[in-house]
N, C-alpha and C positions, 0 to 999 in steps of 0.2 A: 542357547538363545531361546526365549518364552514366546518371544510373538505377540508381545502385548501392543498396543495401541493409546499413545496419548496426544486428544486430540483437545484443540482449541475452542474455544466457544464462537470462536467468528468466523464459520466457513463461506464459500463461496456460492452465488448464487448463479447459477451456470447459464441463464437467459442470458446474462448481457455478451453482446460480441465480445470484449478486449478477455472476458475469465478464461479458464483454463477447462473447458469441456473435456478434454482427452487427461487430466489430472494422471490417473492409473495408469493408461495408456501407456503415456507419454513415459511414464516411469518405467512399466516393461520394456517399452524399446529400448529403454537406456541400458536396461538389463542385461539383454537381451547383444547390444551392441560394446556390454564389457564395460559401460561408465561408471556403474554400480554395482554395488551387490546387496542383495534387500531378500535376508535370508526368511523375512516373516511371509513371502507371499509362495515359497516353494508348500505342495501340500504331498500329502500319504495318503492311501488309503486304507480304510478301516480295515480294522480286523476282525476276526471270526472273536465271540464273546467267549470270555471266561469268567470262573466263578472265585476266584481268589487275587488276590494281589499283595505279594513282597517286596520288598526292597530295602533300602540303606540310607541313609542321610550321610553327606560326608562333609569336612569341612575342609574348601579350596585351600585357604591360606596355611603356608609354612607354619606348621607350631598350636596350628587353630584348631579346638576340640568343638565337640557337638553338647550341648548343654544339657546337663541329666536330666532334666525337666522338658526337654523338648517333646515337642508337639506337632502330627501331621493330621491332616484332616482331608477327606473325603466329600467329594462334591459328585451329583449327578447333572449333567448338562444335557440338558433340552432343545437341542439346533432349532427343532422346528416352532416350537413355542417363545425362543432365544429366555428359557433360562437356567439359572446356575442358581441349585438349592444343596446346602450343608446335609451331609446323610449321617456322620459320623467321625470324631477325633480320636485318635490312638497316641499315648507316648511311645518314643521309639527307648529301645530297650538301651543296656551301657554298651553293647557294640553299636548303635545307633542303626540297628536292624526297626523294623514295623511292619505290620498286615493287616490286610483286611479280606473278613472272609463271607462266605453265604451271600454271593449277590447276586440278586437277581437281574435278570435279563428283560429289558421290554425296547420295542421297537422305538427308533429315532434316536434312544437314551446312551450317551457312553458315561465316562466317569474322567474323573481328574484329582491327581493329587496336588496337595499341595505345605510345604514348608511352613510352616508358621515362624518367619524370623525377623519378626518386625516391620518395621518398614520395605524391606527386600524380603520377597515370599513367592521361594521360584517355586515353578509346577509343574507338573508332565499330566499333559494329555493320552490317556491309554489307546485314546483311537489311534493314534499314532505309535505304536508299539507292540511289536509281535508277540514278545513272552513278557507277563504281566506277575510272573514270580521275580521279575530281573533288574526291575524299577531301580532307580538313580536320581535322590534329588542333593543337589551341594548348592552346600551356602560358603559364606564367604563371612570372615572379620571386616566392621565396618572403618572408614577413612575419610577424612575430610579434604582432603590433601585432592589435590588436580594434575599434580606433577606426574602422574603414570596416563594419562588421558592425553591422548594425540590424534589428528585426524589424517586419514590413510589417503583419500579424497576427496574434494569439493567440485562437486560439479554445477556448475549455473547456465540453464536455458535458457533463451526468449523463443518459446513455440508463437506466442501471437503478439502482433503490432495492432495497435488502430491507430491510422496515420490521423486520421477525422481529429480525434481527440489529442492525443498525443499521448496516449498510455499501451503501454508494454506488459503484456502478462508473462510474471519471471518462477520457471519452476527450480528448485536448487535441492538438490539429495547429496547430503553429507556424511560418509565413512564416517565413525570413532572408531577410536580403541581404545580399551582398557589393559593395559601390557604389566601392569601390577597383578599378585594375587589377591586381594581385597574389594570390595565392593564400592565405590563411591557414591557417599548417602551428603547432602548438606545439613547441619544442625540447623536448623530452625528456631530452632530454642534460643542461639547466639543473639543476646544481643546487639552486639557489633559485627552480624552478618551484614554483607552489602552484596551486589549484582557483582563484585570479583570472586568470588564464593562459591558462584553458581553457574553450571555449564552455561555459558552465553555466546551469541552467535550474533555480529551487527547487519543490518540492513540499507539499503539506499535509504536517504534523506526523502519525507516525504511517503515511505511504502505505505500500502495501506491491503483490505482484505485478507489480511495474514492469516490463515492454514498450516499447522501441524501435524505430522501423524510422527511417528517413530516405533523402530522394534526394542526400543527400554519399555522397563517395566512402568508400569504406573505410576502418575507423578501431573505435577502441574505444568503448565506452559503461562508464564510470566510476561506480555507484551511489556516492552518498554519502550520510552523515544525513538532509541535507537537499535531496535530490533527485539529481540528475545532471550529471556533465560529460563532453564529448566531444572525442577527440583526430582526429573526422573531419577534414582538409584541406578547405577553405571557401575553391572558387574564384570569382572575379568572376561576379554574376549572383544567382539567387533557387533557392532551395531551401526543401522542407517535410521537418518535424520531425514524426510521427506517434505518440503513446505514450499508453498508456494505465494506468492503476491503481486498487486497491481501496483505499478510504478508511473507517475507523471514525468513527462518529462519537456522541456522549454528548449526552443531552437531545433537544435537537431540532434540533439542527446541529451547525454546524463554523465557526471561522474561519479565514483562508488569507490571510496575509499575502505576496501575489505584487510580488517581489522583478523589476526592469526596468531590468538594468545595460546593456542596450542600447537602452533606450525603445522604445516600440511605436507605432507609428501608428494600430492598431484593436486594441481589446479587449472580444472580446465574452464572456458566459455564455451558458449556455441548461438549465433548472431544467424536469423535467416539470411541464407542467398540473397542479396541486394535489400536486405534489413539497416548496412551501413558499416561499420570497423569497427574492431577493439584492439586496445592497444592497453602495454600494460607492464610493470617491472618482470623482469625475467620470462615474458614469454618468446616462445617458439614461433616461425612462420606459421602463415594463417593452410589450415587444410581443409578440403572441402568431405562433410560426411553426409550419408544418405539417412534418413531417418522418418517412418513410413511415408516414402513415396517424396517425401523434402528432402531439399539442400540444404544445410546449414555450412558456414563458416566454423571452425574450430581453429582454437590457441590454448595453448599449455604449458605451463610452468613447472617446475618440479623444486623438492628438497626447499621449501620455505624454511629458515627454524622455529621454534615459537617464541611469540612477540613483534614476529613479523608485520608488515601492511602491504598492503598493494593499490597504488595508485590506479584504478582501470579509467579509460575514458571510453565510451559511447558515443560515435559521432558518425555521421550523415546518414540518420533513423528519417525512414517516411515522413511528410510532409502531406498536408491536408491542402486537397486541390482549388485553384482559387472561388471556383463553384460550390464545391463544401464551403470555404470561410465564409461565401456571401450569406449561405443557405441558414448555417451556423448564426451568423447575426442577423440575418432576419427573425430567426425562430425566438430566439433569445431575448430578453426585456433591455439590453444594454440600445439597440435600433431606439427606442422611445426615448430613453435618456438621451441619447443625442439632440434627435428630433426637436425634443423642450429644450434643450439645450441652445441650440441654432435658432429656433422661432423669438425664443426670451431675449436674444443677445439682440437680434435684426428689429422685434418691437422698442427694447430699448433704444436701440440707436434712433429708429422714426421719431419716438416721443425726444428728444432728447436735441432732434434737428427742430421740430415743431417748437419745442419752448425755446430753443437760441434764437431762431429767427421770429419768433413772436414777440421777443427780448429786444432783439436788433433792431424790427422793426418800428417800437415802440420808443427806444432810446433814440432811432432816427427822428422820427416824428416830433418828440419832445424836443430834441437839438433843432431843429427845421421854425417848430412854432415859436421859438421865442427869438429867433433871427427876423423876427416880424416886426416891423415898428412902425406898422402904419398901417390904416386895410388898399393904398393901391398897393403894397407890399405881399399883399394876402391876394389881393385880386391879380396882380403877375405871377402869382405862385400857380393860382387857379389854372390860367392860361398856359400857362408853360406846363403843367400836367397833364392839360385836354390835346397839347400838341406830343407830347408822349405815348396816352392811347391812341392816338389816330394812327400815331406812327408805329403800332404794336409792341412796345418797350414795355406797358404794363398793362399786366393780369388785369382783367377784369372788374373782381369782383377790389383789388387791390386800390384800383383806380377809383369806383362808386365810394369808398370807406373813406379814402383821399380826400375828395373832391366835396363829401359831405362836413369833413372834418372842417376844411377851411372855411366853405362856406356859413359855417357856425361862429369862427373865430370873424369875418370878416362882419357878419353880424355884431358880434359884440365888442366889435371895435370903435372904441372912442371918437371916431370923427369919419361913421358911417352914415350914408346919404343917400333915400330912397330911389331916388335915379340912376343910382351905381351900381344897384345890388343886382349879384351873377346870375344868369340863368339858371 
């Protein structure tokens, strides 16, 4: 195992509530509590300096030779300065022996070898190693092939809820194996590679935030819709997958149909203490585990084959208190667009009663004046509307507009008579 690190370009930014502050943490407890194993974070200490260094190159695979031409190379590493500068290459000889000698010693400084074998170019750290005549690097024949790639465990977290929001922060560390002796490298060169090619791992619908780290060696990390794939080099042996994401979720959960094109031998969750239930094909009763100082819920499945899926459902997840939602929509610009929303609807309907009865009024009026056929017709009309406002039946101003109207039409009526005309 090298203990390399391949990390994504979109990590987390740890200010906001729902991220994953305890990231590491949370990972050693897992540790710590048996869910994992994550051989990159075990360390050694240094050793006393020496002035030579031997060793062998060998190659893992049945039948696999070491290439006459092969190449190791010397690096000094700089902890304190973090860096890693080239000192010197050596071919290894036709036993696939090499050395290197005369080195000097200066403070902070160890050394590192390293394989030159292409794309996969494993390495030993000498600070990590007592006798330094005894060195050990193997390589491996490479394979495209996924069929010896299995995963040993999957574990998936939720250390934090924000009820407020409704997002879940989910950490998920996954075992592989490499149970073949060959290396698995993807050709890139293929032109009819696709994302089944390439170790891939799916995600909840919606994740976002995505963070990888891994103990493979160097290599890309590939976001796609639907999770991630990786062109890390996956040599013989066990390696953990480390990653973590923010997840939405609507109502009172989420479902996560997890997809197991390499079957798993252990699938566990773990849901805080009154976080809500999971439920899920072949799991086990729910058990309760401590993990610093929390309760989580736990369920487990075993022996998936590969090709497998797993229906989980997420259900009765926090809820945001009816004091947040108000708080929530006040803060938020969606409050105004109602507001305009209600004010435009209520002016319309005003304007809308104004023009029908100014409509009404005016269609009356016109029906009214030409039932006129004479001005005493006009001057009973007079009348009978002066006994109207007296008797409070009409408005006001409804009444002066009346009352001016007719006495205009009784004027201009044909067989009007200065003695007649209305008050």
């Amino acid at each position: 195992m090298n203990g390399h690190s391949s990390v994504i370009t979109k990590n987390i930014p740890l200010a906001w509530p729902v991220r994953l502050p305890g990231f590491f943490l949370i990972a050693t407890v897992l540790i710590s509590f048996g869910f994992v194993g994550f051989g990159g974070l075990s360390t050694v200490n240094a050793q006393s300096f020496q002035s030579e260094i031997k060793g062998v190159v060998v190659n893992g695979t049945e039948g696999g030779v070491v290439p006459t031409d092969f190449t190791v190379e010397l690096f000094s590493v700089d902890e304190a300065a973090n860096q890693i500068i080239e000192q010197v290459s050596t071919t290894v000889g036709a036993d696939g022996t090499f050395s290197f000698g005369n080195l000097i010693s200066s403070p902070g400084i160890t050394f590192r070898v390293v394989a030159d074998a292409g794309d996969y170019t494993p390495s030993v750290d000498l600070s990590g190693v007592e006798n330094w005549t005894n060195v050990r690097l193997t390589i491996y024949d490479e394979t495209t092939s996924l069929d010896d790639i299995s995963v040993t465990s999957y574990v998936m977290m939720i250390p934090t809820i924000d009820a407020r929001s409704r997002q879940a922060g989910i950490l998920t560390v996954i075992n592989i194996s490499n149970r073949g002796d060959r290396v698995w490298i993807p050709d890139l060169e293929d032109p009819g590679l696709t994302g089944l090619d390439l170790l891939r791992f799916n995600l909840p619908d919606g994740f976002s935030d995505l963070s990888v780290e891994s103990e493979l060696p160097s290599g890309n990390i590939l976001e796609i819709n639907t999770g991630f794939a990786m062109t890390n080099p996956v040599p013989p042996g066990d390696a953990a997958i480390l990653m973590s994401y923010i997840i939405s979720y609507e109502g009172d959960g989420f479902e996560f149909t997890l997809k197991l094109p390499y079957g798993a031998d252990q699938v566990r969750l773990l849901l805080p203490d009154g976080g809500g239930t999971i439920a899920g094909k072949g799991f086990g009763s729910i058990e309760s585990v401590v993990v610093t100082d929390s309760v989580f819920n736990s369920v487990e499945g075993d022996d998936y084959p590969a090709g497998d899926e797993i229906a989980i459902v997420f259900s009765g997840m926090p809820q945001p208190t009816p004091l947040q939602t108000l708080s929530d929509f006040f803060q938020g610009r969606t409050y105004v667009i109602v507001i305009i929303w209600v004010v435009g609807v209520a002016l319309l309907g005003i304007l809308g009663y104004a023009m029908y009865s100014s409509r009404k009024n005016a269609v009356r009026s016109s029906e009214r004046d030409d039932e006129f056929s004479s001005r005493a017709d006009i001057v009973a009309e007079i009348a009978s509307l002066d006994e109207e406002f007296e008797g409070g039946e009409v408005d006001e101003d409804q009444y002066r507009d009346r009352r001016d109207e007719l006495k205009r039409l009784a004027l201009e009526s044909e067989d009007a008579a200065p003695a007649q005309h209305p008050e």
